[in-house]
C-alpha positions in Angstrom: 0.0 0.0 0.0 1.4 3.9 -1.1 2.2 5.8 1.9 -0.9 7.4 3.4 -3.4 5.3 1.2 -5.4 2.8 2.4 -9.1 0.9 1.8 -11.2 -1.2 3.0 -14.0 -3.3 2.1 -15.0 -6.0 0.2 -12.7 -7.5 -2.3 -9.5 -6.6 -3.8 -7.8 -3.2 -3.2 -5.1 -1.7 -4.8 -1.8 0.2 -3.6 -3.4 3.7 -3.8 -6.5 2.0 -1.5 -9.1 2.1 -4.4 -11.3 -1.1 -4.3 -11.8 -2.9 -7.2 -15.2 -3.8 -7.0 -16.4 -0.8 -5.9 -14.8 0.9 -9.0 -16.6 -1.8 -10.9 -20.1 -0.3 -10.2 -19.7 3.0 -10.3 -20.7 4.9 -13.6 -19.2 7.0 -15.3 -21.5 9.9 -16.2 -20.4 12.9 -19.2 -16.5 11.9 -18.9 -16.3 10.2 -21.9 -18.2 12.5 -24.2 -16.2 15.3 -23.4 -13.0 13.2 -24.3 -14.5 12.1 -27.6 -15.9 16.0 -28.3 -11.7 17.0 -27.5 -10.1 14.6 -30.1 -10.0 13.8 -33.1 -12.2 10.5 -34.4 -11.1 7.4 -34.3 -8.2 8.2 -32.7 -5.5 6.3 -30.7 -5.6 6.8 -27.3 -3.0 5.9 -24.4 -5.2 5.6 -21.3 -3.1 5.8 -18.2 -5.0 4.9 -14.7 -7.6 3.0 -17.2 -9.1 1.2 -13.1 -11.3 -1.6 -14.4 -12.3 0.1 -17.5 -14.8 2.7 -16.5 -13.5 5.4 -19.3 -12.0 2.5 -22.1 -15.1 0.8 -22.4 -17.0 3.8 -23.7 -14.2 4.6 -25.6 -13.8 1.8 -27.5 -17.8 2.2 -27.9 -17.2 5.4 -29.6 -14.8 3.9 -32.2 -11.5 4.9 -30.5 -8.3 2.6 -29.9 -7.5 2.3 -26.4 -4.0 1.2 -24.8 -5.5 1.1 -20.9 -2.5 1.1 -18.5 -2.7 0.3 -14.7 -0.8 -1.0 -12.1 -3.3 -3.2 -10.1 -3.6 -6.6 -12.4 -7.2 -7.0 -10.6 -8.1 -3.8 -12.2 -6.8 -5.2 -15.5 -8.7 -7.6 -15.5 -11.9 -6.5 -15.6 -10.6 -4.8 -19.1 -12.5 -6.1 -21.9 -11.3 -5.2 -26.0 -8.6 -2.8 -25.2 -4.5 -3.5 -24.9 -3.5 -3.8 -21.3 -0.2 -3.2 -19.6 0.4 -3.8 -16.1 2.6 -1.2 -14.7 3.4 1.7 -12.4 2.3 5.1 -14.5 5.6 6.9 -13.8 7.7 4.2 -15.7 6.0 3.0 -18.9 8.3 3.9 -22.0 6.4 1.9 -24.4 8.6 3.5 -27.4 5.6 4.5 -29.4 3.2 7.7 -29.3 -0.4 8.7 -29.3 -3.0 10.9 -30.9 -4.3 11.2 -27.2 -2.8 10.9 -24.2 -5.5 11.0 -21.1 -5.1 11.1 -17.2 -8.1 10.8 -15.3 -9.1 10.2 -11.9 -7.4 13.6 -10.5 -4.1 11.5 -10.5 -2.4 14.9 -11.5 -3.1 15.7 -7.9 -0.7 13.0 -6.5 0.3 14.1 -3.1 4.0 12.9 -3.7 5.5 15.7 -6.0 7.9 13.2 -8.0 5.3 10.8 -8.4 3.0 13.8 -10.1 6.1 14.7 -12.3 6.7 11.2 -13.4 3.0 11.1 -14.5 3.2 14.4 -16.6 6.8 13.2 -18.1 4.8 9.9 -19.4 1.7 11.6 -21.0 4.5 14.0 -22.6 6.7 11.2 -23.4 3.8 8.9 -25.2 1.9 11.8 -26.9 2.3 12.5 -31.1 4.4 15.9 -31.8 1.1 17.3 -33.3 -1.6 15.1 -30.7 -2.9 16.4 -27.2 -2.9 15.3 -23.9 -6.2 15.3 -21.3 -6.0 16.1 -17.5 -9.1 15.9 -15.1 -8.2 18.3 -12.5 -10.3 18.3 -8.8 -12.8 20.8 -8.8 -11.6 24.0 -7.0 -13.6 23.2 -4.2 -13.0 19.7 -3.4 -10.9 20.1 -0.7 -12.6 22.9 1.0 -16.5 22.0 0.5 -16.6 18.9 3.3 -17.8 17.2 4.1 -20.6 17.1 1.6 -22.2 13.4 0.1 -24.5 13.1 -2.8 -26.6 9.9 -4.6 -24.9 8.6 -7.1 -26.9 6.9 -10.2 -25.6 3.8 -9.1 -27.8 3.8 -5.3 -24.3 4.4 -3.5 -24.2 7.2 -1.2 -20.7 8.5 -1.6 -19.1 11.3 1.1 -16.0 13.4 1.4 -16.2 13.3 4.6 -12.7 15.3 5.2 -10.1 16.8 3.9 -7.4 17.2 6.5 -3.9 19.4 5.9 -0.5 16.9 6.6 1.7 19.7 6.0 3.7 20.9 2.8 0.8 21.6 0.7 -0.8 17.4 0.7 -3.9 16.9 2.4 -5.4 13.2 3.7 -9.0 12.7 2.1 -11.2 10.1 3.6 -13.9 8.5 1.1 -17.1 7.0 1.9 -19.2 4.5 -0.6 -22.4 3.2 0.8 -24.6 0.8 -1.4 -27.3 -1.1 0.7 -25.4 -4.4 0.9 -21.7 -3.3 0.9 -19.6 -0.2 2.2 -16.1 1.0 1.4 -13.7 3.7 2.9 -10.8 4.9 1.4 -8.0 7.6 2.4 -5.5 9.2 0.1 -3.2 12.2 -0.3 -4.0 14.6 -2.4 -1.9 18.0 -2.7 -4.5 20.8 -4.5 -3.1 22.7 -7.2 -4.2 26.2 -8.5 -4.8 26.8 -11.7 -1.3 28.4 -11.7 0.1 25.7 -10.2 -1.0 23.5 -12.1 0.0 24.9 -15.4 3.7 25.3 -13.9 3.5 21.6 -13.3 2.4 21.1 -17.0 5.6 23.5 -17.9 8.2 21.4 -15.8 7.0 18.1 -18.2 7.2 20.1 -21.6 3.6 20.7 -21.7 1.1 23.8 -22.1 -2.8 24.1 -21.9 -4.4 24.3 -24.8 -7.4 24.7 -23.5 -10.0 24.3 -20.6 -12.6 22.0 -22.0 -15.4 22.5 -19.0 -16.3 25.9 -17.2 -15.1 24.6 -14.0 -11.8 24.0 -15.5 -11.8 20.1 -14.2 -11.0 18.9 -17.7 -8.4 20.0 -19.7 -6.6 19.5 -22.9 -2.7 19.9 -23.5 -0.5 19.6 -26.1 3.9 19.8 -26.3 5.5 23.3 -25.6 
């Protein structure tokens, strides 16, 4: 288990304390059409954090070719129609590019700062001279609107129910996921990043916003400096 990461709950879990079943029923909601409205059709995407497939399968549904990249194997798994490779984001050098490069999940936000630039060096390593990368940011607010829950499509009940400072800019996040016949609790580190922050982060890989594809600035599409 990472450092400061942990889960519990039915099934497996993976190093950063995410629970494979649970990420198994949760849907997705307008994630993938705002990828497939940000890059060209058809194209070739590198998915890195691809979980159990949440994002791919929809992809691949909308004609795209996905390489899904993860490091839990129990997450792979569940991966149906897509290439898989098993292995830690930060050091994957596959020696090919992309149209599309895509991070989800807020993994930009890694609390560990060499972790977050080994993330950003393998989107900018893997992406075509003339393709784009895509970053889901949190929302400004996550970590200062807790705890707050809402009902997710899916019947879970899921909370933030804190969002506590460690020190040097991380912050320990504790996740609830109530469905009627199963619960699970996760806590990570997450360090928040202005906007400004975040686009220095994108510098120090060789990347630069293209643009912000949502109002709340959560998604976002980069391409090489």
């Amino acid at each position: 288990m990472r450092t400061g990461h942990e889960g519990t709950g039915p099934g497996a879990i993976t190093p950063d304390g995410c629970a494979v079943e649970l990420y198994s029923r949760l849907p997705l909601g307008p994630d993938p059409d705002i990828i497939a409205g940000a890059v060209p059709a058809g194209a070739r995407i590198l998915e890195l954090g691809s979980g159990v497939g949440r994002m791919t399968h929809p992809l691949l549904e909308r004609g795209f070719t996905v390489t899904a990249v993860d490091e839990s194997p129990e997450m792979l798994e569940r991966v149906r129609g897509a290439r898989t490779i098993c292995s830690p984001i930060e050091d994957i050098d596959l020696g090919e590019t992309f149209d599309v490069v895509l991070l989800a999940s807020f993994l930009v936000h890694s609390g560990d700062v060499r972790v977050r630039q080994g993330l950003l060096r393998a989107c900018a390593r893997h992406v075509t001279a003339d393709g784009c990368v895509l970053v889901q940011r949190e929302g400004e607010d996550y970590h200062t609107n807790v705890p707050r829950e809402r009902i997710d499509p899916s019947g879970a009940t899921i909370r933030i129910v804190s969002s506590e400072p460690l020190g040097d800019g991380v912050n320990s996040v504790r996740a609830e996921y109530e469905f009627p016949d199963a619960t699970w609790i996760q806590t990570f580190r997450a360090r928040p990043l202005t906007k400004e922050q975040f686009e220095e982060a994108l510098a120090e890989a060789g990347l630069e916003v293209d643009k912000y594809l949502t109002e709340d600035r959560i998604w976002v599409r980069a391409v090489r400096r």
